[in-house]
PQR file of N, CA, C, O and H, with PARSE charges and radii, in Angstrom:
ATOM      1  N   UNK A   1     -69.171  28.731  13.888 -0.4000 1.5000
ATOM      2  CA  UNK A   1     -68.787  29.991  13.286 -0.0000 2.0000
ATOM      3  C   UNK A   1     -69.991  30.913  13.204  0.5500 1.7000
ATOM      4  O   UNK A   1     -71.100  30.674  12.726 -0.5500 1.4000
ATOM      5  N   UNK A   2     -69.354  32.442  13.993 -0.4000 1.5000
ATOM      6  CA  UNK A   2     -70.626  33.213  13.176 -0.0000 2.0000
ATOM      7  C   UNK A   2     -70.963  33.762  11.655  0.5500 1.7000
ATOM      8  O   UNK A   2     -70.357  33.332  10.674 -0.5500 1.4000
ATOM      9  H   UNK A   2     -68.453  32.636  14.381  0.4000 1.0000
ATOM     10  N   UNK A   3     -71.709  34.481  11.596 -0.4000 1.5000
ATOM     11  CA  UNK A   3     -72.110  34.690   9.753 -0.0000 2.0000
ATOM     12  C   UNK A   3     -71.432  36.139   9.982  0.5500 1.7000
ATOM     13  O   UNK A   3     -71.658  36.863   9.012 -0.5500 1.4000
ATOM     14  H   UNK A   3     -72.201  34.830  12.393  0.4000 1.0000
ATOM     15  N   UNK A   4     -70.711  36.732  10.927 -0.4000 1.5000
ATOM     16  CA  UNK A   4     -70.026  37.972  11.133 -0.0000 2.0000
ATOM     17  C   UNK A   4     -68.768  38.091  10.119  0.5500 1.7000
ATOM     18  O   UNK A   4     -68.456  39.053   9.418 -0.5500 1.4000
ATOM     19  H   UNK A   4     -70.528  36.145  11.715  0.4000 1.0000
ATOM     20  N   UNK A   5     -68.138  36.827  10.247 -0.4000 1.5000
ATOM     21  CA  UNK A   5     -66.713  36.902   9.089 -0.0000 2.0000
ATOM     22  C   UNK A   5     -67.421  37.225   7.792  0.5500 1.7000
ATOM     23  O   UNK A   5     -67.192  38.205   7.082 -0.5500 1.4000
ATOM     24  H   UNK A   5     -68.391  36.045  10.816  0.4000 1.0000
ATOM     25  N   UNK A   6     -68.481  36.092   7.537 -0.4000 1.5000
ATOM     26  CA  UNK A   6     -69.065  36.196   5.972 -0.0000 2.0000
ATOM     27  C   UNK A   6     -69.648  37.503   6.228  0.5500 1.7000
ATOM     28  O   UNK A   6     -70.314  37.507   5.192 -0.5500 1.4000
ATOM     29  H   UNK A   6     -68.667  35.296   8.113  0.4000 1.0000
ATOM     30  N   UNK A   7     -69.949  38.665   6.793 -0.4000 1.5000
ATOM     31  CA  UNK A   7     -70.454  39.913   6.022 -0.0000 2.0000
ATOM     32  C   UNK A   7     -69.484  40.309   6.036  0.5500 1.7000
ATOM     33  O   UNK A   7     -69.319  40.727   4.890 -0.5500 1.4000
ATOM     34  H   UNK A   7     -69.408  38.663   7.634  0.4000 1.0000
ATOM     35  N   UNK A   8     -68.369  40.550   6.752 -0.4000 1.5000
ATOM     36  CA  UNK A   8     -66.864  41.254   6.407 -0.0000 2.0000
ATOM     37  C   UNK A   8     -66.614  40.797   5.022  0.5500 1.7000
ATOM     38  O   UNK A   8     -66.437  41.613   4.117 -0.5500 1.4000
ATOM     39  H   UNK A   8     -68.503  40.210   7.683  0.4000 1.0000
ATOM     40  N   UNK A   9     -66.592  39.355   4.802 -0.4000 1.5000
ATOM     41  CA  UNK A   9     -66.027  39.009   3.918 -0.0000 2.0000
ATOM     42  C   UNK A   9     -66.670  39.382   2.293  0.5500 1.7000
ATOM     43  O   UNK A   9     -66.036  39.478   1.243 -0.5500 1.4000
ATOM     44  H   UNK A   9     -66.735  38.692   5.537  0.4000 1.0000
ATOM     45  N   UNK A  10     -68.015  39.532   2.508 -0.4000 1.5000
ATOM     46  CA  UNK A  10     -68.600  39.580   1.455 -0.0000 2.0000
ATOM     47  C   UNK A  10     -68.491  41.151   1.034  0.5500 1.7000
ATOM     48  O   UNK A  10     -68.548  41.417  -0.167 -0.5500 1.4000
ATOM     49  H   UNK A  10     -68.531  39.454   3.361  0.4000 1.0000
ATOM     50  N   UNK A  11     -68.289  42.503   2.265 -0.4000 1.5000
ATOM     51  CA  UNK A  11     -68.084  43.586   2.093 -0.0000 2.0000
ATOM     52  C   UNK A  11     -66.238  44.104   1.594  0.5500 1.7000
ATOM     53  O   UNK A  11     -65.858  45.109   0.993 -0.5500 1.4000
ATOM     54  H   UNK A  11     -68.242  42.287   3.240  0.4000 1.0000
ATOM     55  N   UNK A  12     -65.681  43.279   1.986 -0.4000 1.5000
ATOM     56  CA  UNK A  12     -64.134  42.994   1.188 -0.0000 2.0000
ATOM     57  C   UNK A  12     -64.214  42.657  -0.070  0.5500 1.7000
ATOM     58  O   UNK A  12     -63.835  43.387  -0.985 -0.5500 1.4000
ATOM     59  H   UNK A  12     -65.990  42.463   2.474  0.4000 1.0000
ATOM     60  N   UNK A  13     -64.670  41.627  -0.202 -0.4000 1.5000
ATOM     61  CA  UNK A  13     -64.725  41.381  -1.897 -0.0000 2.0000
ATOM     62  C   UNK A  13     -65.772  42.221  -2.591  0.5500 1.7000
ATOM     63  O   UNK A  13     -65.419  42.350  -3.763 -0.5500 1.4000
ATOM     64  H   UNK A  13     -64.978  41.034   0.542  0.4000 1.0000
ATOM     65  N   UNK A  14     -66.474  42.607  -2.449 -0.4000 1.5000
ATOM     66  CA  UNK A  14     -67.200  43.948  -3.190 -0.0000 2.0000
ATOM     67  C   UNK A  14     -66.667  44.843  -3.529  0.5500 1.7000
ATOM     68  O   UNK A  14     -67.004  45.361  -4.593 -0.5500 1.4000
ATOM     69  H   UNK A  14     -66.761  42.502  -1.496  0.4000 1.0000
ATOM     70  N   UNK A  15     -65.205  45.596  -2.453 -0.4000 1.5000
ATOM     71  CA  UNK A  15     -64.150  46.939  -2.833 -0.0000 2.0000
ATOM     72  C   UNK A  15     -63.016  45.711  -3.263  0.5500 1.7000
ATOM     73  O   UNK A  15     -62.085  46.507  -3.384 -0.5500 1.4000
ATOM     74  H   UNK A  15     -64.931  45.175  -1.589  0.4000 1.0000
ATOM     75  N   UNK A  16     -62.422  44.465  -3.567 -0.4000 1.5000
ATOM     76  CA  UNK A  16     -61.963  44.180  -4.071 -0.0000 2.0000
ATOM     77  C   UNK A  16     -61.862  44.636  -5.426  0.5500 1.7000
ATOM     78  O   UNK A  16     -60.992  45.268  -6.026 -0.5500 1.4000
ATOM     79  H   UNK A  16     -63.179  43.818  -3.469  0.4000 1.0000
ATOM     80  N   UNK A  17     -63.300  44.013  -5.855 -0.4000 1.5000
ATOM     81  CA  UNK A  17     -63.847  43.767  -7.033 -0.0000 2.0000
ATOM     82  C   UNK A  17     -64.012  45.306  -7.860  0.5500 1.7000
ATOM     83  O   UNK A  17     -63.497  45.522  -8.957 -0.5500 1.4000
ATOM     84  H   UNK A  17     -64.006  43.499  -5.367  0.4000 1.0000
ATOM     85  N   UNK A  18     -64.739  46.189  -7.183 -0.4000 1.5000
ATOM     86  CA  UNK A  18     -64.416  47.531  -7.243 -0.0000 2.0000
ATOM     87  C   UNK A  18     -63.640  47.898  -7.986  0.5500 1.7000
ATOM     88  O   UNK A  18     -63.888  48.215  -9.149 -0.5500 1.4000
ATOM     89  H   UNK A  18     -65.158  46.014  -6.292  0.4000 1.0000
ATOM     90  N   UNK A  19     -61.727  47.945  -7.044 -0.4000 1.5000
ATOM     91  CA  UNK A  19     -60.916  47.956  -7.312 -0.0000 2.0000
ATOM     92  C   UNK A  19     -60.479  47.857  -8.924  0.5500 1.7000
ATOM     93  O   UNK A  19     -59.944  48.760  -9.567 -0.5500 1.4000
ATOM     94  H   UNK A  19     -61.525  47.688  -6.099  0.4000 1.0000
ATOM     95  N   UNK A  20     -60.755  46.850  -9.292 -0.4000 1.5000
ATOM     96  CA  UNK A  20     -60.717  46.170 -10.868 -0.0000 2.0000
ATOM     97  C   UNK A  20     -61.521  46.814 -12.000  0.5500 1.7000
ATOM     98  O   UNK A  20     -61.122  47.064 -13.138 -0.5500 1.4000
ATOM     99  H   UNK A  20     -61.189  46.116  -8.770  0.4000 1.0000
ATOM    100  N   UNK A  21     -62.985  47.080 -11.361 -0.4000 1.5000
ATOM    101  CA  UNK A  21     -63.611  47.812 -11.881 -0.0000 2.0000
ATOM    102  C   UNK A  21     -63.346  49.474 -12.237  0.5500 1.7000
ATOM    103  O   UNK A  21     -63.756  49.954 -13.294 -0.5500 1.4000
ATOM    104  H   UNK A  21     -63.309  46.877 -10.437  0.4000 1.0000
ATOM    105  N   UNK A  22     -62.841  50.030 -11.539 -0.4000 1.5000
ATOM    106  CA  UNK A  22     -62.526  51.427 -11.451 -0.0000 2.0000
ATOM    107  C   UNK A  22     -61.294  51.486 -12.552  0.5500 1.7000
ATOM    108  O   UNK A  22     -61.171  52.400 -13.368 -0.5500 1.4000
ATOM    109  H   UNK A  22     -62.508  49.641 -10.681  0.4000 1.0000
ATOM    110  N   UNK A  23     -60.466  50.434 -12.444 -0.4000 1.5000
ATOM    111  CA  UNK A  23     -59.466  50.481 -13.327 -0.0000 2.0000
ATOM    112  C   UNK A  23     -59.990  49.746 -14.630  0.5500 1.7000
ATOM    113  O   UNK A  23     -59.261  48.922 -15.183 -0.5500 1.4000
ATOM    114  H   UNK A  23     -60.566  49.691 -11.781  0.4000 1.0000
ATOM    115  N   UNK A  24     -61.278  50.048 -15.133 -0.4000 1.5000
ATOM    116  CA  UNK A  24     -61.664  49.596 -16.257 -0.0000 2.0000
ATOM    117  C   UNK A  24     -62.202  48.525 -16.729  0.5500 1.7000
ATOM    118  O   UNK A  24     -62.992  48.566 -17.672 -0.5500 1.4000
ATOM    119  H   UNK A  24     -61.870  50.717 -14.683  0.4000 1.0000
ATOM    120  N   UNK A  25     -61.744  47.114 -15.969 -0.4000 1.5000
ATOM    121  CA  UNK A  25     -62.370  45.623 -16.176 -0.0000 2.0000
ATOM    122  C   UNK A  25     -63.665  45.697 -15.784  0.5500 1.7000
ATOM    123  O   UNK A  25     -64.013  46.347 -14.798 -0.5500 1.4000
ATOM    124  H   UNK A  25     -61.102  47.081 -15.203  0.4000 1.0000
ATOM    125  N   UNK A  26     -64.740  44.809 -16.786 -0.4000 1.5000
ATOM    126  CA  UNK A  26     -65.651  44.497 -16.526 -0.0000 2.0000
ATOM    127  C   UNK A  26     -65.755  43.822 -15.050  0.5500 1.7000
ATOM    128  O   UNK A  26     -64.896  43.198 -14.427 -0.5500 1.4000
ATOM    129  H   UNK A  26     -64.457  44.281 -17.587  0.4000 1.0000
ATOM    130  N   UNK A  27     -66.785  44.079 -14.779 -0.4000 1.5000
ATOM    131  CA  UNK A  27     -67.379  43.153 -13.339 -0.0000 2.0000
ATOM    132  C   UNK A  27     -67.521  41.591 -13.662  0.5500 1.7000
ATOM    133  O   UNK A  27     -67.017  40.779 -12.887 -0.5500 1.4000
ATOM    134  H   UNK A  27     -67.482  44.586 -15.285  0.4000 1.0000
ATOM    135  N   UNK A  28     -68.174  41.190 -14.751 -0.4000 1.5000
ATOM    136  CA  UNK A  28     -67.863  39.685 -15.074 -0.0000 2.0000
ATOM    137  C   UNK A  28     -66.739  39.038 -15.730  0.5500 1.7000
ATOM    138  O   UNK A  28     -66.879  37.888 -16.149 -0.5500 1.4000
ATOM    139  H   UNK A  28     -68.584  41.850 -15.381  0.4000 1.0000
ATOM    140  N   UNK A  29     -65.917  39.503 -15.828 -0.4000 1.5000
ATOM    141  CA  UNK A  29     -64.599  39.380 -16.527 -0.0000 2.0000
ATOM    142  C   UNK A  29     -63.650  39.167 -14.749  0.5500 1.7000
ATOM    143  O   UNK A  29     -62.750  38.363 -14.507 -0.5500 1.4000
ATOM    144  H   UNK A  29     -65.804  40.436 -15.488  0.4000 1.0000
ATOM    145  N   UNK A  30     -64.166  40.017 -13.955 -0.4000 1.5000
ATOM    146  CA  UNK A  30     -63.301  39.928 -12.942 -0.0000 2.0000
ATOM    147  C   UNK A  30     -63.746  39.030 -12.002  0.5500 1.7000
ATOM    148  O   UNK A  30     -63.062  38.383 -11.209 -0.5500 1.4000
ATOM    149  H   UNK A  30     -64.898  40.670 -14.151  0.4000 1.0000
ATOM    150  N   UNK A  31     -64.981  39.036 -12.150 -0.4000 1.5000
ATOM    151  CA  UNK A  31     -65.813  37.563 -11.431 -0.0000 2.0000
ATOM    152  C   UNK A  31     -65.482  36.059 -12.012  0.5500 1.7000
ATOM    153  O   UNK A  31     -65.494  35.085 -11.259 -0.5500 1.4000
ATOM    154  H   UNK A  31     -65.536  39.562 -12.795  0.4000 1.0000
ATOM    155  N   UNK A  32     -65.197  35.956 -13.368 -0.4000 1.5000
ATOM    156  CA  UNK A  32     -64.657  34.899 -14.030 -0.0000 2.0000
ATOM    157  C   UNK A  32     -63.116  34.911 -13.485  0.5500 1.7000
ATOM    158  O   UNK A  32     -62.886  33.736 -13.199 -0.5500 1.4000
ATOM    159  H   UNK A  32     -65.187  36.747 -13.979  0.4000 1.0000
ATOM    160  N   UNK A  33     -62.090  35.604 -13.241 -0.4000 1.5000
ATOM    161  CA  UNK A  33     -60.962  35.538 -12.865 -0.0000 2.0000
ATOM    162  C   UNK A  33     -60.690  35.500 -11.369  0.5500 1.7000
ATOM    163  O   UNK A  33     -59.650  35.021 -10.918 -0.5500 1.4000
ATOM    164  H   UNK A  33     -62.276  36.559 -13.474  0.4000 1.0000
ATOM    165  N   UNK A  34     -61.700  36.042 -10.575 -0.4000 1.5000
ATOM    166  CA  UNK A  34     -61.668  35.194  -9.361 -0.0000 2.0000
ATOM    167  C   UNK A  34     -62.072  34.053  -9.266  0.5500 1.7000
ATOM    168  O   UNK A  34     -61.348  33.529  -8.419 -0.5500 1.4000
ATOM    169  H   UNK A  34     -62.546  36.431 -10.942  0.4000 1.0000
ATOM    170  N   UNK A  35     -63.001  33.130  -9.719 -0.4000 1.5000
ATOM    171  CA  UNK A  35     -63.655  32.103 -10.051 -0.0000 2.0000
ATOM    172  C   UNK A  35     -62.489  31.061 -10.387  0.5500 1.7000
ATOM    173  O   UNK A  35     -62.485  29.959  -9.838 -0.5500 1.4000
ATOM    174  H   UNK A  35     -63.589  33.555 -10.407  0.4000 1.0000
ATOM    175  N   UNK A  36     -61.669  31.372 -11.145 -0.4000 1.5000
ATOM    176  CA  UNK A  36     -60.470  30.396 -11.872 -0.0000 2.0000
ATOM    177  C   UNK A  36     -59.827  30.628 -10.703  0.5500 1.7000
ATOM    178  O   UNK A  36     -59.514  29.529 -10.245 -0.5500 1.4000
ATOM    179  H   UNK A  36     -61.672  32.267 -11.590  0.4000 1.0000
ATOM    180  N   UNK A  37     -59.345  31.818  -9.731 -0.4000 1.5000
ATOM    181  CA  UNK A  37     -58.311  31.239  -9.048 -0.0000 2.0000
ATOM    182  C   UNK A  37     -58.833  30.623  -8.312  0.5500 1.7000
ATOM    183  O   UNK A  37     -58.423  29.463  -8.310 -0.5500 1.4000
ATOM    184  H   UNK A  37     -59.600  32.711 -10.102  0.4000 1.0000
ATOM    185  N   UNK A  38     -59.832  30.892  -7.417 -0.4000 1.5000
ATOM    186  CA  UNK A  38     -60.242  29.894  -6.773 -0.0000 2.0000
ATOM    187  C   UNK A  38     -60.455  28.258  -6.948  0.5500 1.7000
ATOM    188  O   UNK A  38     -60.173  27.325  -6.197 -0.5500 1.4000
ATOM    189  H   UNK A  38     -60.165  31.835  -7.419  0.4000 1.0000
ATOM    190  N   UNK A  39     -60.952  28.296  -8.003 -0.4000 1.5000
ATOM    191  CA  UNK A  39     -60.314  27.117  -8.346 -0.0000 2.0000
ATOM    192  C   UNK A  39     -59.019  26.457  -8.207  0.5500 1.7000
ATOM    193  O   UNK A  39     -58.928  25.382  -7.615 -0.5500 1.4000
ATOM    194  H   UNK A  39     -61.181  29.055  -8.614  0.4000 1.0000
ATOM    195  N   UNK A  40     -57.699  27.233  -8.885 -0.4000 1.5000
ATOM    196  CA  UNK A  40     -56.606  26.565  -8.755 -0.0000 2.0000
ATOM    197  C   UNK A  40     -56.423  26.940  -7.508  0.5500 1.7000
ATOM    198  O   UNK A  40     -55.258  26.550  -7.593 -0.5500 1.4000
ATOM    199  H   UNK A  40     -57.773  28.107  -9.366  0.4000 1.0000
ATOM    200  N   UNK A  41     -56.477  27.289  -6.546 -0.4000 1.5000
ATOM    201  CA  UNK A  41     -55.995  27.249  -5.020 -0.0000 2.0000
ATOM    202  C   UNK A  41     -56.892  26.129  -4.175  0.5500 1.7000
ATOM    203  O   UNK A  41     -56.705  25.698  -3.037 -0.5500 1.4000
ATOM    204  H   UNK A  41     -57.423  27.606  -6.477  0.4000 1.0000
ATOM    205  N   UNK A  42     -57.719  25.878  -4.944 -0.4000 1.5000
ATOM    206  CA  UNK A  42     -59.027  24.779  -4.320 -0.0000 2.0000
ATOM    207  C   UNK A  42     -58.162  23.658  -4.565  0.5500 1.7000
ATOM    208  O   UNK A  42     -57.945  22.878  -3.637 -0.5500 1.4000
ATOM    209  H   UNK A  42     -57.871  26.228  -5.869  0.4000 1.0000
ATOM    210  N   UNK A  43     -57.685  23.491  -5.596 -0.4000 1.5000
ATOM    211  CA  UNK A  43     -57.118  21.973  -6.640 -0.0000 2.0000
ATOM    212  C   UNK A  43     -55.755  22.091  -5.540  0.5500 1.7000
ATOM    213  O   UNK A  43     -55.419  21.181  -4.781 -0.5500 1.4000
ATOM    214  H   UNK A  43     -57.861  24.124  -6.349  0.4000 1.0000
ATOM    215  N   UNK A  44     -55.238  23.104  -5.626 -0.4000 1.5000
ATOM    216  CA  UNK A  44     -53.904  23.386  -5.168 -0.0000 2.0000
ATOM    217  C   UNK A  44     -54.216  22.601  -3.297  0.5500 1.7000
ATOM    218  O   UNK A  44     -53.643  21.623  -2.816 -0.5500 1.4000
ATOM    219  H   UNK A  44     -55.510  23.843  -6.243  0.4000 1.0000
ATOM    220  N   UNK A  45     -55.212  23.413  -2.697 -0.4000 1.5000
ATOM    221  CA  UNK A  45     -55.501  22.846  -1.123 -0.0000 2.0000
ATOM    222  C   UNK A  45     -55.413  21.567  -1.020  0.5500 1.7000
ATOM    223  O   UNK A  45     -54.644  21.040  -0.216 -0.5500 1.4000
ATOM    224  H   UNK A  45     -55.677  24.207  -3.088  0.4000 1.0000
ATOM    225  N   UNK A  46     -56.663  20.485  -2.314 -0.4000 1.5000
ATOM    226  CA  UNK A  46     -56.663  19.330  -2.197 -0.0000 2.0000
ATOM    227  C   UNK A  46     -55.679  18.651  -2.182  0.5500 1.7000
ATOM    228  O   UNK A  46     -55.719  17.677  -1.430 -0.5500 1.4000
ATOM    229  H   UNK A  46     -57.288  20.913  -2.968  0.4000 1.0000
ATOM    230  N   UNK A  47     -54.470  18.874  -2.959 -0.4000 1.5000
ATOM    231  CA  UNK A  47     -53.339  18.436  -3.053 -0.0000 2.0000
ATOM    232  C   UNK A  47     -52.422  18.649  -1.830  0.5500 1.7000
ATOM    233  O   UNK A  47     -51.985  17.524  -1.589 -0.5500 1.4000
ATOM    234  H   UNK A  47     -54.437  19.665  -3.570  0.4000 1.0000
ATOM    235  N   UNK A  48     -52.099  19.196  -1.266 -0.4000 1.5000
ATOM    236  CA  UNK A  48     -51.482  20.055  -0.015 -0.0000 2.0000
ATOM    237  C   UNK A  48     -52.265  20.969   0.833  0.5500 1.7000
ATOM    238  O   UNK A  48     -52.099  22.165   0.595 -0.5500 1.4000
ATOM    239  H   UNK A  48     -52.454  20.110  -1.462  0.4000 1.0000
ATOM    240  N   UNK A  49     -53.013  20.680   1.692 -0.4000 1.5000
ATOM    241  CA  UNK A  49     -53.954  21.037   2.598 -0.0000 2.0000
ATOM    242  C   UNK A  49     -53.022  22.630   3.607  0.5500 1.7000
ATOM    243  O   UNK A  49     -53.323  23.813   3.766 -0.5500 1.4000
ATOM    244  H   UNK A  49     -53.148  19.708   1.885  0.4000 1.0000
ATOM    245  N   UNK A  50     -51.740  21.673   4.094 -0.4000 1.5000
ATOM    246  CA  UNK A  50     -50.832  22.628   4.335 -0.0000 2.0000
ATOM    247  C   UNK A  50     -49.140  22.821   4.319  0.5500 1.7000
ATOM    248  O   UNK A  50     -48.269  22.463   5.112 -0.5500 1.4000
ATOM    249  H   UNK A  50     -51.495  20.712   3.965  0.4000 1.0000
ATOM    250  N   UNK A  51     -49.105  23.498   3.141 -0.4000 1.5000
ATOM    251  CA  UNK A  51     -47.760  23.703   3.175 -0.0000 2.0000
ATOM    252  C   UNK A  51     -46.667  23.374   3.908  0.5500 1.7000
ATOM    253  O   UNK A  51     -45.653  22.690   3.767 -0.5500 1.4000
ATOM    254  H   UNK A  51     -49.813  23.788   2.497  0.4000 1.0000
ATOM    255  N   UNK A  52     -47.229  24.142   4.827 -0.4000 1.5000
ATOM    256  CA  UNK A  52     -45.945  24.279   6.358 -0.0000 2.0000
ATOM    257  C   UNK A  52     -45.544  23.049   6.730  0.5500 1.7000
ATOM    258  O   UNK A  52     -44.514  22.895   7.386 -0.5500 1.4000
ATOM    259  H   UNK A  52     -48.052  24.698   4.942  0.4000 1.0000
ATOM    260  N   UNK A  53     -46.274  22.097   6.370 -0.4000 1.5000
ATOM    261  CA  UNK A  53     -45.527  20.860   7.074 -0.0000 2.0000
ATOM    262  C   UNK A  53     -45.011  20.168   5.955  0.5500 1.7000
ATOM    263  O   UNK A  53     -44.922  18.941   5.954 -0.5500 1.4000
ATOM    264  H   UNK A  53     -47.111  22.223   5.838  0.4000 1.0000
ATOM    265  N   UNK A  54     -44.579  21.050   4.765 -0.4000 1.5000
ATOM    266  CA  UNK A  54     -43.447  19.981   4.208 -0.0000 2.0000
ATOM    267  C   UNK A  54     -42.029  20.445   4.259  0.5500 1.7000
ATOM    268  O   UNK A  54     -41.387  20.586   3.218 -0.5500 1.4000
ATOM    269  H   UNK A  54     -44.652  22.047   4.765  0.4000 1.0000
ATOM    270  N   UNK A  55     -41.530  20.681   5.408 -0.4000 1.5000
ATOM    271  CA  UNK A  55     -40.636  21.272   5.663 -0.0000 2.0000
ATOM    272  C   UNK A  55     -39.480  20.405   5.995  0.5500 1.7000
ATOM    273  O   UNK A  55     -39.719  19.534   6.831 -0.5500 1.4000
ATOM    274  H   UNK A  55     -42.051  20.566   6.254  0.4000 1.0000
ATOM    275  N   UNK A  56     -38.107  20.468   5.449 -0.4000 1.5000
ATOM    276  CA  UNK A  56     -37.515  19.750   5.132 -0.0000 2.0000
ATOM    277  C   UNK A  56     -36.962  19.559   6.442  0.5500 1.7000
ATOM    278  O   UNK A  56     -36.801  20.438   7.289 -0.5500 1.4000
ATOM    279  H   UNK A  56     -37.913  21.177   4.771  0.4000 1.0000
ATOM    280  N   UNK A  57     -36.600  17.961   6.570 -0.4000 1.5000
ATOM    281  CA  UNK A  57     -35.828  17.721   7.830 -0.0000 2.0000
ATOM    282  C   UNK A  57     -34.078  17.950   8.158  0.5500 1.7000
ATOM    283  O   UNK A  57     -33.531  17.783   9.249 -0.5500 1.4000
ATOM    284  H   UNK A  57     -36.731  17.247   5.882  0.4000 1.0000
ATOM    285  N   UNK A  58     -33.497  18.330   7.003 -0.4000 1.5000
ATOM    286  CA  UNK A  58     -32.430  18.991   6.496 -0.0000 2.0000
ATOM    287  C   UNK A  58     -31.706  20.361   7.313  0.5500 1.7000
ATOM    288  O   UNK A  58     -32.024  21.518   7.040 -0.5500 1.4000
ATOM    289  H   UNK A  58     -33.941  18.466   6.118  0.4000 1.0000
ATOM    290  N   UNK A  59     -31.000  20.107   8.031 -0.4000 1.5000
ATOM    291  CA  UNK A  59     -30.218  21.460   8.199 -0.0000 2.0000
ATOM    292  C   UNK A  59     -30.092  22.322   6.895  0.5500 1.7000
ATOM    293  O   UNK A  59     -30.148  22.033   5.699 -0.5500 1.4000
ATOM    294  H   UNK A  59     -30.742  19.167   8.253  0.4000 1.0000
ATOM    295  N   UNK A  60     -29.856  23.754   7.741 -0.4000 1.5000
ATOM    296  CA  UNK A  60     -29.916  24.816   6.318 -0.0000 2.0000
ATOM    297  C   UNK A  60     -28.601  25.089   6.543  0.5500 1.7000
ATOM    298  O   UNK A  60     -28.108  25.364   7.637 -0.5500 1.4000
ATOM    299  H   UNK A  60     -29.810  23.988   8.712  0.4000 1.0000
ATOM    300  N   UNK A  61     -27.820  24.980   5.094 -0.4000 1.5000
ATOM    301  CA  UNK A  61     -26.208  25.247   5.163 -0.0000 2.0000
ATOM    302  C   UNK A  61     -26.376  27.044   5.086  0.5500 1.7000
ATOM    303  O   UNK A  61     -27.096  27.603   4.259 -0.5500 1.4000
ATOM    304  H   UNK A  61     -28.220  24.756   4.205  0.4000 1.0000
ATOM    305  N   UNK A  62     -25.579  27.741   6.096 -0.4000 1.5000
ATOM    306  CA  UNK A  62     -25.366  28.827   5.726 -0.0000 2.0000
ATOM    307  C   UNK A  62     -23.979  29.199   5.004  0.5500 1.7000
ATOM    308  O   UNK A  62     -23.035  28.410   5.039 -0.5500 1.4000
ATOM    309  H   UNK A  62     -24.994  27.287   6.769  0.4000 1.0000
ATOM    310  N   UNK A  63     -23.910  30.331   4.405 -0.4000 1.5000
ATOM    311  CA  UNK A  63     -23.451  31.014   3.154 -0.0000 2.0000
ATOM    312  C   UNK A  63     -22.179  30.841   4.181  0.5500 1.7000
ATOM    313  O   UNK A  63     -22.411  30.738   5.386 -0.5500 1.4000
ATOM    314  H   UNK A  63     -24.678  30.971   4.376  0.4000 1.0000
ATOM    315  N   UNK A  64     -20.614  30.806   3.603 -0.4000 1.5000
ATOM    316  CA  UNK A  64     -19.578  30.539   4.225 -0.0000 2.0000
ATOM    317  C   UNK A  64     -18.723  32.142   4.244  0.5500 1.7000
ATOM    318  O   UNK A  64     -18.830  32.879   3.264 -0.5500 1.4000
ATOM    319  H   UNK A  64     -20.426  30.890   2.624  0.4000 1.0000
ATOM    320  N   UNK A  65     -18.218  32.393   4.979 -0.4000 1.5000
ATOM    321  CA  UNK A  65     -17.978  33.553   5.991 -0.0000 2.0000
ATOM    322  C   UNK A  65     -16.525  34.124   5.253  0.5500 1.7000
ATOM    323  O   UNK A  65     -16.278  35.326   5.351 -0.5500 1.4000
ATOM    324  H   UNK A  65     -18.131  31.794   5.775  0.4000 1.0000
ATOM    325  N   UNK A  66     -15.608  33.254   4.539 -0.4000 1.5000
ATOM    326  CA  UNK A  66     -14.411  32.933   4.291 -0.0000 2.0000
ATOM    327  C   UNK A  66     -13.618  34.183   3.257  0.5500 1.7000
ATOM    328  O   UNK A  66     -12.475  34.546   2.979 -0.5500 1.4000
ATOM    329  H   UNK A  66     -15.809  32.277   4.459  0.4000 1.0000
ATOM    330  N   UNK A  67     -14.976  34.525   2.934 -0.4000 1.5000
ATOM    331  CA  UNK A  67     -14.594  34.985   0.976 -0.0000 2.0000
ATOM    332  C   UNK A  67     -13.484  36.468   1.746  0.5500 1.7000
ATOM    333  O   UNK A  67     -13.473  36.748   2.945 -0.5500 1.4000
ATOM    334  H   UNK A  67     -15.904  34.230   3.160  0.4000 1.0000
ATOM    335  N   UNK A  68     -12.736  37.130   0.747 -0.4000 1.5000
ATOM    336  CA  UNK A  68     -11.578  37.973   1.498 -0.0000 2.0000
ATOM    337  C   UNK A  68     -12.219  39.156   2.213  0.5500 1.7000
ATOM    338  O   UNK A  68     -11.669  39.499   3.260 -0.5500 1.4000
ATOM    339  H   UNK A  68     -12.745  36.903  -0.227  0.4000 1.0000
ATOM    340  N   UNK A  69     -13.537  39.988   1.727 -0.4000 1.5000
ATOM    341  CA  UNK A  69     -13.930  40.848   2.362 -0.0000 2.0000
ATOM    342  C   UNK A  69     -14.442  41.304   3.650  0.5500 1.7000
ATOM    343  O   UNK A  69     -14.586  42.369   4.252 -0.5500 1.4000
ATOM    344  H   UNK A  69     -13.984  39.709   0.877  0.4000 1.0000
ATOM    345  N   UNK A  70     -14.738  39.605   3.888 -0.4000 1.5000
ATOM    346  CA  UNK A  70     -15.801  39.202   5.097 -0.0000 2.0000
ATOM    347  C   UNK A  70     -14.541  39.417   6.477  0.5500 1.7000
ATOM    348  O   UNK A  70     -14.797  39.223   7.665 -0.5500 1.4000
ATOM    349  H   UNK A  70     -14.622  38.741   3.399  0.4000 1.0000
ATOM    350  N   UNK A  71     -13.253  39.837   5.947 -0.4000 1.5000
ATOM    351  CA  UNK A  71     -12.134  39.698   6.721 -0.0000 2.0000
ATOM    352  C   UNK A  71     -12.269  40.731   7.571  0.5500 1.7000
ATOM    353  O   UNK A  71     -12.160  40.600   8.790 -0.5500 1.4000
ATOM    354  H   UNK A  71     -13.046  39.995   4.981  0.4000 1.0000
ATOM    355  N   UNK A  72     -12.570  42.068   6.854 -0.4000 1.5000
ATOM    356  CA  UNK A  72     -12.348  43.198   7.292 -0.0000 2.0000
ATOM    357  C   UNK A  72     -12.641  43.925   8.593  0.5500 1.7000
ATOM    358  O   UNK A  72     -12.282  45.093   8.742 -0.5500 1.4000
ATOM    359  H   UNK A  72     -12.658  42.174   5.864  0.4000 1.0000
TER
END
């Protein structure tokens, strides 16, 4: 990997953070609340790395066609 994503990335979360700021929140108040989510999405990854593959092996029943309006 280059260090090209991480300066995008680090120049995104600066007008993120901004963002929060302009609307009044402290800068460490909003640094503590990114901090926690990251966390729970960290805890959350370890647990389920990826979603997508818990996808049920189940046909999906669709909604039934029958009801009187669907006549028309």
């Amino acid at each position: 990997m280059t260090k090209d994503w991480r300066d995008d990335l680090s120049l995104k979360l600066e007008d993120f953070i901004d963002t929060f700021v302009v609307k009044g929140a402290k800068v460490t108040d909003v640094y503590d609340a990114i901090q926690n989510e990251l966390d729970r999405l960290r805890v959350a990854y370890d647990r389920n790395p990826d979603p997508a593959d818990d996808q049920s092996d189940e046909a999906v029943e669709e909604p039934s066609n029958d009801w009187p309006a669907s006549q028309a």
